[in-house]
C-alpha positions in Angstrom: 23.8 24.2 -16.4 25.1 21.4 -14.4 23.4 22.9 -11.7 20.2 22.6 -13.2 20.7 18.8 -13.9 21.8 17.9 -10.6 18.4 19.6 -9.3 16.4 18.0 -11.5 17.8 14.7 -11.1 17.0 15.4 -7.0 13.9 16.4 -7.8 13.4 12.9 -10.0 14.8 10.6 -7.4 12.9 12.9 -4.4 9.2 12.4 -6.9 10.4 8.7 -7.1 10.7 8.4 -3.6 7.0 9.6 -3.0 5.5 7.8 -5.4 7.0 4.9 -3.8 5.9 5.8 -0.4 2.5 6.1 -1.8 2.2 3.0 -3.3 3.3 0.9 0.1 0.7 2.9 1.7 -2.0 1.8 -0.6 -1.2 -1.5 -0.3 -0.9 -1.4 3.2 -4.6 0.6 3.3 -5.8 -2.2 0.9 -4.9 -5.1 3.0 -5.9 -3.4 5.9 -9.6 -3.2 4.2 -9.1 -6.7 2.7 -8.6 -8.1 6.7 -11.5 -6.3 7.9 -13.7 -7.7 5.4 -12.8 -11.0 6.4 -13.4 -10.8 10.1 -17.0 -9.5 9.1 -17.8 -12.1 7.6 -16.1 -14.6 9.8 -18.1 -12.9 12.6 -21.4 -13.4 10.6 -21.3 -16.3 9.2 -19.2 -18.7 11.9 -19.9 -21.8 10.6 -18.3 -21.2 7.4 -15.0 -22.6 9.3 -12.6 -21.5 6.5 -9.1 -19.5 7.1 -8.0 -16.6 5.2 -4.7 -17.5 3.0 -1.4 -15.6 3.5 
């Protein structure tokens, strides 16, 4: 039985761990699009003069 528990338990933490891993991807993938929508329309409109916030 203790077996068991100590398997599901790595099997928790291990789900954990890729849930996490997903999430900082999206946000990474997110940002990434956020940026590139930026510089589009920095590039098309260059008089607009503003700065993206960080």
């Amino acid at each position: 039985m203790t077996k068991y528990r100590r398997e599901s338990a790595l099997d928790k933490a291990k789900a954990e761990d890729l849930k996490t891993v997903y999430e900082l991807q999206l946000d990474r993938e997110i940002s990434r699009a956020a940026s590139t929508s930026w510089e589009s329309r920095r590039r098309s409109d260059p008089s607009s003069g503003s700065t993206p916030t960080r």
